[in-house]
C-alpha positions as CSV (number, residue, x, y, z in Angstrom):
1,X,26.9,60.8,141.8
2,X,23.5,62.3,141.7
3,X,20.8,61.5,139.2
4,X,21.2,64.6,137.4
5,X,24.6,63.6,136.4
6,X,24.0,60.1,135.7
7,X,21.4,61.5,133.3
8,X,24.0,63.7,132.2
9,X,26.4,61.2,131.1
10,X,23.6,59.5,129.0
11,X,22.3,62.8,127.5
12,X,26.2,62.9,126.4
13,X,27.0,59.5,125.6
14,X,23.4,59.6,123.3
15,X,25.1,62.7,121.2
16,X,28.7,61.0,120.9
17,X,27.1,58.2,119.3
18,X,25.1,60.1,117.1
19,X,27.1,63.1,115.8
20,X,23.9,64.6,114.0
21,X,22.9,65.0,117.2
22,X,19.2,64.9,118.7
23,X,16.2,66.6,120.1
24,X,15.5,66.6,124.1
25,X,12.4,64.4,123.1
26,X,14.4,61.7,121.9
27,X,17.0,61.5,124.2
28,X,14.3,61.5,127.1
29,X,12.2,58.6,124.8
30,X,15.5,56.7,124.7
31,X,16.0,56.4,128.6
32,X,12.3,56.9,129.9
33,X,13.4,60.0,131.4
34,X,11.2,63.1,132.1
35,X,11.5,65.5,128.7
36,X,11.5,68.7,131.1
37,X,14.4,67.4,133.0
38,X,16.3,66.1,130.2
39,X,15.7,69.6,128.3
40,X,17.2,71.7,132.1
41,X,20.1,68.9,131.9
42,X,20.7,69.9,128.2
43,X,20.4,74.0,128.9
44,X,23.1,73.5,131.7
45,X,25.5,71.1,129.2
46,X,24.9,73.8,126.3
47,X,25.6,77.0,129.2
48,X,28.6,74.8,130.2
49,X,30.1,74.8,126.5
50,X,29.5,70.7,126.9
51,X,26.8,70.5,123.8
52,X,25.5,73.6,121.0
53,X,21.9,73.8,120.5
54,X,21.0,74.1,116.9
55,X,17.3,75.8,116.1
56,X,14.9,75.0,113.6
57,X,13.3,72.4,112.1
58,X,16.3,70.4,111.8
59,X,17.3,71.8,115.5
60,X,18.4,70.1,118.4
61,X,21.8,69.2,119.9
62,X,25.2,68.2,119.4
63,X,28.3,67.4,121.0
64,X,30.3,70.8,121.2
65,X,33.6,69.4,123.0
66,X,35.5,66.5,122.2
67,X,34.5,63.7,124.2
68,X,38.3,62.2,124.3
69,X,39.4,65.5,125.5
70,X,37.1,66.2,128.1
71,X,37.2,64.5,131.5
72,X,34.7,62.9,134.0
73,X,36.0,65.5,136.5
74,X,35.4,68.5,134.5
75,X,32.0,67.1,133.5
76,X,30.8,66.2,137.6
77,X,32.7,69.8,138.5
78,X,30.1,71.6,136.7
79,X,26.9,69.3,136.6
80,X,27.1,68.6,140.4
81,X,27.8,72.2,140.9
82,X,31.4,71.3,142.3
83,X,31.6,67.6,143.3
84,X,32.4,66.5,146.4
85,X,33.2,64.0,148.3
86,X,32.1,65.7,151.8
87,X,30.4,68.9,152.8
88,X,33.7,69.7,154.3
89,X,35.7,69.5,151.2
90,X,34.1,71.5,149.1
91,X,35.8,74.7,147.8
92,X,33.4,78.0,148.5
93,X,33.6,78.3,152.8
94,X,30.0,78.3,153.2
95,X,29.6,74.7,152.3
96,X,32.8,74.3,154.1
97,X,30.7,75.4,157.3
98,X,27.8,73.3,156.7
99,X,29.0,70.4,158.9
100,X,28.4,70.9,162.6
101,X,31.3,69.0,163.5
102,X,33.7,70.7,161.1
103,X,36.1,72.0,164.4
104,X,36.1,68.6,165.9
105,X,36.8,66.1,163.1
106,X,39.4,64.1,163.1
107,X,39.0,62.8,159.1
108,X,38.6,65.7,157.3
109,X,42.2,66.4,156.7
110,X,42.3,62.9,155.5
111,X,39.4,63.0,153.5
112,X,40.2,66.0,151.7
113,X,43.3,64.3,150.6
114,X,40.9,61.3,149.6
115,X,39.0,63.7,147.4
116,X,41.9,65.1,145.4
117,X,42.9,61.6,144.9
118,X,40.1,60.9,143.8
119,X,40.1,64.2,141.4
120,X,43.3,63.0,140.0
121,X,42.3,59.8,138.8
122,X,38.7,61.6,137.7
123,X,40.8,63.8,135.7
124,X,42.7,60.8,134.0
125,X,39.0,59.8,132.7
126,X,37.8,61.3,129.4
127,X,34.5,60.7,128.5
128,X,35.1,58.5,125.3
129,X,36.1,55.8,127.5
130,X,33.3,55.7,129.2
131,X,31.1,55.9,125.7
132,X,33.0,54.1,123.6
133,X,34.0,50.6,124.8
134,X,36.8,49.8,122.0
135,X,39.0,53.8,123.5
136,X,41.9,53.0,125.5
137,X,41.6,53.1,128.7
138,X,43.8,55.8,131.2
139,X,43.4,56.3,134.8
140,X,41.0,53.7,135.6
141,X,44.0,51.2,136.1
142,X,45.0,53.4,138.8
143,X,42.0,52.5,140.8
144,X,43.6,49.6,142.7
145,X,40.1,48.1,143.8
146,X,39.0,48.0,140.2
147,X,42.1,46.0,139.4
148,X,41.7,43.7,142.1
149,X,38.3,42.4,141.0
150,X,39.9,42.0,137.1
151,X,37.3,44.6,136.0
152,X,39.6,46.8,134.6
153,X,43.1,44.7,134.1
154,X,44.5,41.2,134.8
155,X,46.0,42.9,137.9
156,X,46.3,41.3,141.3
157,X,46.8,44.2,144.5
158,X,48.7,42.4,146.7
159,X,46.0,42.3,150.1
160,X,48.3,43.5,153.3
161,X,48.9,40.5,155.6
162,X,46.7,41.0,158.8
163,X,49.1,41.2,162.1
């Protein structure tokens, strides 16, 4: 992920935990982040229907979307500008075209179906889980590495036998 979403997340993590909302100032006081960059992160949330702006003295922002219906996906789609796991995979041809070895690779069949694995578990992940520790958790058990290392469940993945 790229700072701008990481920064993202926080800017809407910051408003689900304070649903009177708050200014760009102090979100950006709260993390030490740049106020001018926090403010072009909030335009694109409130362009994106992700957070309202509210003017006047009592102005500022608010969650405009339900952050247990809205998924990590849909929230990386439109802050990353369509995320992707390679240059190859992405959806519009002209990235498509940006790698130079695009004719002679042998993975990017595979990795495309990588990134709409990927996708599909993103998809499973709405944003309240990531905000709010106590909301029940969906589609990160289906991440077997997570599993594995007991982050996410008491689950073991059984480790393939080497030959």
């Amino acid at each position: 992920m790229s700072r701008k979403a990481d920064y993202a997340l926080l800017i809407l993590s910051y408003l689900h935990q304070r649903k009177e909302g708050g200014t760009a100032r102090a979100i950006a006081e709260q993390f030490g982040l740049s106020r001018s960059f926090v403010a072009n992160i909030l335009k694109e949330l409130c362009q994106n229907g992700f957070v309202a702006s509210h003017r006047g003295v009592k102005g500022g922002y608010a969650l405009a979307r339900d952050a247990a219906t809205t998924s990590l996906a849909e929230l990386l789609e439109t802050v990353e500008d369509g995320f992707q796991l390679t240059v190859c995979n992405h959806t519009t041809d002209a990235r498509a075209e940006a790698c130079s070895h695009a004719t002679s690779c042998t993975v990017k069949g595979p990795m495309a179906d990588v990134h709409q694995r990927l996708m599909g578990v993103l998809q499973g992940v709405m944003l309240v889980e990531l905000f709010d520790p106590k909301a029940k958790p969906s589609a990160l058990h289906a991440l077997p590495l997570l599993a594995a290392t007991g982050c996410c469940s008491a689950n073991t993945v059984e480790q393939p036998s080497p030959a």
